[in-house]
VODOLO-213754 format. One line per 4 residues: their letters; for each residue x, y, z of N, C-alpha, C, CB. Coordinates in Angstrom, 3 decimals. Each point is the difference from the previous one (the first is absolute). Glycine has a CB too. Example, Ala and Ser with C-alpha at 12.3 -4.5 7.8 and 13.67 -1.06 7.14 Angstrom:
BEGIN
AS> 13.190,-5.690,7.800,-0.890,1.190,0.000,0.900,1.200,0.000,-1.892,-1.173,1.246; 1.542,2.223,-1.966,0.820,1.190,0.060,-0.770,1.090,0.730,1.184,-0.628,-2.145
//
This chain:
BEGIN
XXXX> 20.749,76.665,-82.835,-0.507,0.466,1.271,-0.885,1.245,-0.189,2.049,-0.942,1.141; -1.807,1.719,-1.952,-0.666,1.106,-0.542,-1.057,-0.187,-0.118,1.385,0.628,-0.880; -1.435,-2.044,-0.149,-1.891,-0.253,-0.279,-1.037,-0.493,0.788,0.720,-0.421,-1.763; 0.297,-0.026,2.843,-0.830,-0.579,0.715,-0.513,1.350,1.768,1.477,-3.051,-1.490
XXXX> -0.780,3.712,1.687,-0.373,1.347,0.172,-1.071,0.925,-0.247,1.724,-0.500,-0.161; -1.276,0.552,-1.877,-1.260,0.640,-0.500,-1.376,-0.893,-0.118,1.709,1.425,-1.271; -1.777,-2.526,1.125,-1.009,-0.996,0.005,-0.497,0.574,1.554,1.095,-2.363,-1.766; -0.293,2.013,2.689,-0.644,0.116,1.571,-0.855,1.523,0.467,2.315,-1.672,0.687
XXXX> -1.702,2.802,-1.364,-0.599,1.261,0.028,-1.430,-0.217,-0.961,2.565,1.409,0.371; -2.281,-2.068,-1.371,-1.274,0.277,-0.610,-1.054,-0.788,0.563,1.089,0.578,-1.969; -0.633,-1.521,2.167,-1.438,-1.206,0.637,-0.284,0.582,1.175,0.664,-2.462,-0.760; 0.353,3.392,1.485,-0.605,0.793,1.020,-0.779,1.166,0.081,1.511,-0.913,0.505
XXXX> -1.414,1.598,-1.986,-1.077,1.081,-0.478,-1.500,-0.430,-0.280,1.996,1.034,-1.055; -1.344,-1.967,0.367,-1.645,-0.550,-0.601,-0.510,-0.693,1.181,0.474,-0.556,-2.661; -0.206,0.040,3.785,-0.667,-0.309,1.137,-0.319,1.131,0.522,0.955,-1.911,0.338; -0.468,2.981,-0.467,-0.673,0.936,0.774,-1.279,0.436,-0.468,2.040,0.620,0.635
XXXX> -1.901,-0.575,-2.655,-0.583,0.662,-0.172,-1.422,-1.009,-0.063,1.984,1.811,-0.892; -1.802,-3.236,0.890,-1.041,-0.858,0.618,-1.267,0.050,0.936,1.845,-0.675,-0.427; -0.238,1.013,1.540,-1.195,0.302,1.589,-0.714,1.039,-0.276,1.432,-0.576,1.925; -0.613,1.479,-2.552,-1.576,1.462,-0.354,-0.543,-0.225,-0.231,0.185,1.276,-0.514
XXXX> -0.809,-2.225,-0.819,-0.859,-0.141,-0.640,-0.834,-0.884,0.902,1.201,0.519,-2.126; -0.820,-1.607,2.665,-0.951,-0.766,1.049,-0.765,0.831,0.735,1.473,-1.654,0.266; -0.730,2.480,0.286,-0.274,1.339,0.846,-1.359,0.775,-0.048,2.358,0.243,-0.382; -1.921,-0.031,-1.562,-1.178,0.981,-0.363,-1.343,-1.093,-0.395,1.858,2.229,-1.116
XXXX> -1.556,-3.578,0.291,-0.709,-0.922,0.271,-1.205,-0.183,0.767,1.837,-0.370,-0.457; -1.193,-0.258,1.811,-0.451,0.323,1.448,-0.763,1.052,0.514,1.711,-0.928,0.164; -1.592,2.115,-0.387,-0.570,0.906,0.162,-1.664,0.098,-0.563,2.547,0.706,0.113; -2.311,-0.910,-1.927,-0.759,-0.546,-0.445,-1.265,-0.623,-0.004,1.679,0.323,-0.120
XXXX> -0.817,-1.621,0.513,-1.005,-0.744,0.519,-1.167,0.357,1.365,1.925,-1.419,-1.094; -0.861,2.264,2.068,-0.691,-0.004,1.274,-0.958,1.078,-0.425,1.883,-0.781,1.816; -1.916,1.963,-2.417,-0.832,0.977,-0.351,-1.207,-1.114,-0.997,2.182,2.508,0.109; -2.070,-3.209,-0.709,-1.181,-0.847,-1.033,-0.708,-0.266,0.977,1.063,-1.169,-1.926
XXXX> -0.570,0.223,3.102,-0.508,-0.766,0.680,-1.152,1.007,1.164,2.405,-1.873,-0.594; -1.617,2.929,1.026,-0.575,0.922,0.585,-1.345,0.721,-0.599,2.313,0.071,0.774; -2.412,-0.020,-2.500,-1.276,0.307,-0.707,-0.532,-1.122,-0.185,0.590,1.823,-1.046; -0.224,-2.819,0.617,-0.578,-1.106,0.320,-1.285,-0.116,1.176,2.388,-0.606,-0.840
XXXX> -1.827,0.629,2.010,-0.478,-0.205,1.256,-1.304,1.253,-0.217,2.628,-1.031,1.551; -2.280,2.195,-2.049,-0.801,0.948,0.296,-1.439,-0.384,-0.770,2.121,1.740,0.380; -1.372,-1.867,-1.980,-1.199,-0.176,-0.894,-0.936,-1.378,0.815,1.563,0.965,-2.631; -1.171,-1.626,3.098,-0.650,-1.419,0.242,-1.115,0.610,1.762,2.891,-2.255,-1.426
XXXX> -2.221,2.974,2.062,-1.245,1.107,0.589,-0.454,0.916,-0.501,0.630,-0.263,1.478; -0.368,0.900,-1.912,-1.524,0.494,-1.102,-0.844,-0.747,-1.003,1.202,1.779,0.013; -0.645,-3.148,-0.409,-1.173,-0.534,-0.615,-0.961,-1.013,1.155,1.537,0.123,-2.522; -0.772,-0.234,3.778,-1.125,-0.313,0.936,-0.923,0.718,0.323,1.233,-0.992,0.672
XXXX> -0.725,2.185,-0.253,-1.147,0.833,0.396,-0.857,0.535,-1.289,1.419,0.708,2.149; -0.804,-0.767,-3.125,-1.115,-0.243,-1.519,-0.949,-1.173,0.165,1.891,0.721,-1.744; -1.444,-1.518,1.589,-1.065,-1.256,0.139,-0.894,0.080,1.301,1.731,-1.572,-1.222; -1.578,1.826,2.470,-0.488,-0.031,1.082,-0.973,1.234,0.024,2.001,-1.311,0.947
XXXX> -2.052,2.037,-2.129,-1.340,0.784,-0.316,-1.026,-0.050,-1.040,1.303,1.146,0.914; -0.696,-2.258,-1.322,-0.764,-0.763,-1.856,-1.227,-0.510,0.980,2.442,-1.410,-2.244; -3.548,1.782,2.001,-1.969,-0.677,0.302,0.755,-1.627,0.067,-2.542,1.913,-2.097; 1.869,-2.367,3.388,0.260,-1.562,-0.766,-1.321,-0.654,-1.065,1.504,-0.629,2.507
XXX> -1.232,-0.405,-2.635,-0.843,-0.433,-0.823,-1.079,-0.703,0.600,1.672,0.025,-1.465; -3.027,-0.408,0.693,-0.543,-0.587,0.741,-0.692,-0.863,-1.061,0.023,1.631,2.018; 0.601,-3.139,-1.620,-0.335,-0.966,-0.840,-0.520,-0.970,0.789,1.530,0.536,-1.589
//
């Protein structure tokens, strides 16, 4: 009964220490996505001042 106790505490640590990491993950991601978005308006308004061409 003991082991199965200590088994249950631990699979309950390491889930915790799981969700953090998803957590910080997540975070992650949403900050990329957020430069993402940025860089992809500034290279519009880059291009939208390039001469066009004239062929």
């Amino acid at each position: 009964m003991a082991q199965v106790i200590a088994l249950c505490r631990s699979l309950r640590s390491e889930n915790e220490q799981l969700r953090e990491q998803l957590t910080v993950a997540e975070n992650d991601r949403n900050r990329l996505a957020e430069r993402m978005a940025a860089a992809s308006v500034r290279l519009e308004q880059l291009a939208a001042q390039l001469p066009e061409g004239n062929s």
